[in-house]
C-alpha positions as CSV (number, residue, x, y, z in Angstrom):
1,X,-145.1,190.5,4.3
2,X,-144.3,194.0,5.3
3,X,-141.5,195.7,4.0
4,X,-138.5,196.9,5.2
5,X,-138.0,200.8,5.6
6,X,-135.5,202.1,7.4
7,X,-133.0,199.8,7.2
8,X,-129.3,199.7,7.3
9,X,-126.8,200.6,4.6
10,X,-125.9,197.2,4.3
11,X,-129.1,195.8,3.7
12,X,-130.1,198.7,1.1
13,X,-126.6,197.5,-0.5
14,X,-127.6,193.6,-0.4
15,X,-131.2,194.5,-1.9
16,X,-129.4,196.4,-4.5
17,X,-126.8,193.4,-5.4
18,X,-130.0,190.7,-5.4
19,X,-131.2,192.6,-7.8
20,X,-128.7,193.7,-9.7
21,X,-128.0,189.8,-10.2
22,X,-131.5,189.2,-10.8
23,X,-131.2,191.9,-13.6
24,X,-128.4,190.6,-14.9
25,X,-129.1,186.5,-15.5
26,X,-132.1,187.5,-17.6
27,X,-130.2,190.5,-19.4
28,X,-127.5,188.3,-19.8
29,X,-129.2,185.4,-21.6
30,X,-131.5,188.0,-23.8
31,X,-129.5,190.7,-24.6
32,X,-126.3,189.5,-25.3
33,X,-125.2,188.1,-28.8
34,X,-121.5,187.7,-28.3
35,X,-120.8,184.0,-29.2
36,X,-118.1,183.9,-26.4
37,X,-120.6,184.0,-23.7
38,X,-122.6,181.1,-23.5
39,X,-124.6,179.8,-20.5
40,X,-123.8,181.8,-17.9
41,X,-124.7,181.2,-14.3
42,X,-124.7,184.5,-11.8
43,X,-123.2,183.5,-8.5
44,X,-123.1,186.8,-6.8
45,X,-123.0,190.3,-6.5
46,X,-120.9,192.3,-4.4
47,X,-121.2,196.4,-4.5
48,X,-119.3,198.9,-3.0
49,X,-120.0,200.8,-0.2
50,X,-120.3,203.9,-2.2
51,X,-122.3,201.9,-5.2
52,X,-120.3,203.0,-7.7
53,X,-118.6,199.4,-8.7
54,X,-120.1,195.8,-8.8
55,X,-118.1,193.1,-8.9
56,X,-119.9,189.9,-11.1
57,X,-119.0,186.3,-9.9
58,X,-120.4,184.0,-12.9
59,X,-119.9,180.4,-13.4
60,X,-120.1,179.1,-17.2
61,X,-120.4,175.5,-19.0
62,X,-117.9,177.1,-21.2
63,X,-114.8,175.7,-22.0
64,X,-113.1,179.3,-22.0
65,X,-114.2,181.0,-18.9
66,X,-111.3,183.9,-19.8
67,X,-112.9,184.6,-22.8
68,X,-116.6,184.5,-21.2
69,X,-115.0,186.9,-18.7
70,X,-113.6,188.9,-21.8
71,X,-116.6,189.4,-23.3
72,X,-119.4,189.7,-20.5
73,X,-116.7,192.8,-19.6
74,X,-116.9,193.8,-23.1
75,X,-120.7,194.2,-22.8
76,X,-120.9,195.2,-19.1
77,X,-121.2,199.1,-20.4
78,X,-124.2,197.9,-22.8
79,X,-125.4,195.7,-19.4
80,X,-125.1,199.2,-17.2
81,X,-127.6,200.8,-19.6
82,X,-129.9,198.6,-19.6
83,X,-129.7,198.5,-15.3
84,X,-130.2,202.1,-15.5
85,X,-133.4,201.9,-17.0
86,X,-134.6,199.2,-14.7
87,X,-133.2,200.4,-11.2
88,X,-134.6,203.0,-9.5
89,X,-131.6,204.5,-7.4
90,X,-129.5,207.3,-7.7
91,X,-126.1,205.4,-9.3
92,X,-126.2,202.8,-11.3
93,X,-122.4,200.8,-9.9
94,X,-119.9,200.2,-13.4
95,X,-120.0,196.2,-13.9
96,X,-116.9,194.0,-13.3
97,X,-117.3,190.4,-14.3
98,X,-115.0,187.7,-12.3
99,X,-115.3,183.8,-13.4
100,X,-116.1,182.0,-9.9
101,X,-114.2,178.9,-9.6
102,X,-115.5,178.1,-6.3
103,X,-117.3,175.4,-7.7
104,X,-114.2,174.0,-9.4
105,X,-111.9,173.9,-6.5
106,X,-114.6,171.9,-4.7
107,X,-114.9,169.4,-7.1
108,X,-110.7,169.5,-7.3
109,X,-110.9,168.9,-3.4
110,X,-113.4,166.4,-3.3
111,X,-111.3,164.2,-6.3
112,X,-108.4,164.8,-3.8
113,X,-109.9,163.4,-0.8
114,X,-111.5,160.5,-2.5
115,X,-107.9,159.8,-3.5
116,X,-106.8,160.2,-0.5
117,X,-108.9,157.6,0.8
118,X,-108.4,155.0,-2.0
119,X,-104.9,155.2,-0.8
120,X,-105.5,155.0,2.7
121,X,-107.9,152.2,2.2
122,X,-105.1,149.7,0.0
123,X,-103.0,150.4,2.7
């Protein structure tokens, strides 16, 4: 597969966030001790234009997402070390950690339509 040289800002800032999340599942799960983060899923990664911030979307089997949030902010300066020494670009973007509920609100939705068509279906 050749590789891409040459290519837009955005996709330098995509291949930056993939990695950045790929970084960080395997950081997350090795690195850090704090008892409040347990399994933690990385959704996404979003960076800024200038790469200077990168916004975290994680999903957890927690029962305390705040508190994962909490503490996976906690460690992000610990997590931006250990990026630096893995990435090879210029800036290394500050962490900020955001529980994802996406998948929550589909599941909420999904109970809401299947009662919705209970109802409809007695009637």
């Amino acid at each position: 597969m050749a590789s891409k040289r040459g290519g837009s800002a955005g996709d330098r800032g995509t291949r930056i966030a993939d990695q950045i999340q790929r970084d960080l599942s395997e950081m997350i799960m090795r690195e850090v001790k704090d008892p409040r983060v347990g399994l933690v899923t990385i959704q996404s990664v979003s960076v800024s234009p200038d790469y200077a911030h990168a916004k975290v979307y994680f999903t957890t089997l927690s029962d305390d997402p705040v508190g994962t949030a909490e503490a996976l902010n906690d460690a992000a300066g610990y997590l931006h070390n250990l990026l630096f020494k893995r990435l090879r670009i210029h800036t290394v973007p500050t962490l900020h950690f955001f529980h994802d509920r996406t998948i929550e609100r589909a599941v909420e939705m999904s109970q809401l339509i299947d009662r919705a068509n209970a109802t409809r279906a007695k009637d």
